[in-house]
N, C-alpha and C positions, 0 to 999 in steps of 0.2 A: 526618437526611440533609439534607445543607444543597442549597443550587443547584448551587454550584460541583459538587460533585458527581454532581447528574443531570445537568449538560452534561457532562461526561467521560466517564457511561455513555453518553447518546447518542451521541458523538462517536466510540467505542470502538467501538458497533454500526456505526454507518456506514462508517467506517475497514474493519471486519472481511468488513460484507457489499461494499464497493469491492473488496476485495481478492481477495476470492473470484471476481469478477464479469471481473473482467481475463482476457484470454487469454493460455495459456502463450506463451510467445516461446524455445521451445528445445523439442528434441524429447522431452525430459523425463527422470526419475531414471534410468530403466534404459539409455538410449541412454547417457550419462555412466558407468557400471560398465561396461557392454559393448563400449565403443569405437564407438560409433556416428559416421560422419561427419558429420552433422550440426551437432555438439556446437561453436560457438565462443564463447567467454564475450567475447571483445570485438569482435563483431560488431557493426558499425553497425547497428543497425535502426530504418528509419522509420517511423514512427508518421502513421498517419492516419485523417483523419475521427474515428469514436465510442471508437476506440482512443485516440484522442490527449487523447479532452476525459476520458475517463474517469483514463487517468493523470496528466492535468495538476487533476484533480478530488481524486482518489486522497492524492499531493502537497500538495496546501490543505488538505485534512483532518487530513493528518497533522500539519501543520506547526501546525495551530491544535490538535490534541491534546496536542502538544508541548510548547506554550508553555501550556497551559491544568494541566497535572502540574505544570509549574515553577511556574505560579501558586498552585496549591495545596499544593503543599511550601511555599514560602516563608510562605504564610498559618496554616498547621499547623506 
C-alpha cells in the first residue's frame, strides 16, 4: 500500500464522516413519496455560520478526493 493510497482512504473517511455530519435541508424521503408540501428541490437556501463552513469544507474535500483518484489512475 503505497501513500497515494493511505491519502485517498483518509480523505474517503473524511469526505464520508463530513457528509454524514451536514444537516438535511428538505423535509426528507417520505415527505417526497407522500406529497408533502415542504418538498422544493430548487429552493434557494441559505447557508449560514457552521452550516456554511462545513459545506464549503465538505466541497474541498471532495474536490481534492477527486483529483487525488485521477492522480492515481493516471500513475496505475
Amino acid at each position: 500500500m503505497g501513500f497515494l493510497d493511505i491519502l485517498l482512504i483518509i480523505f474517503a473517511v473524511v469526505l464520508i464522516l463530513l457528509s454524514l455530519l451536514q444537516s438535511g435541508k428538505s423535509d426528507g424521503l417520505s415527505s417526497a413519496f407522500s406529497g408533502g408540501d415542504g418538498l422544493n428541490l430548487f429552493a434557494n437556501v441559505k447557508e449560514r455560520g457552521a452550516e456554511k463552513v462545513m459545506s464549503n469544507l465538505t466541497l474541498a474535500v471532495g474536490t481534492i478526493f477527486f483529483i487525488l483518484v485521477l492522480i492515481a489512475r493516471v500513475i496505475q
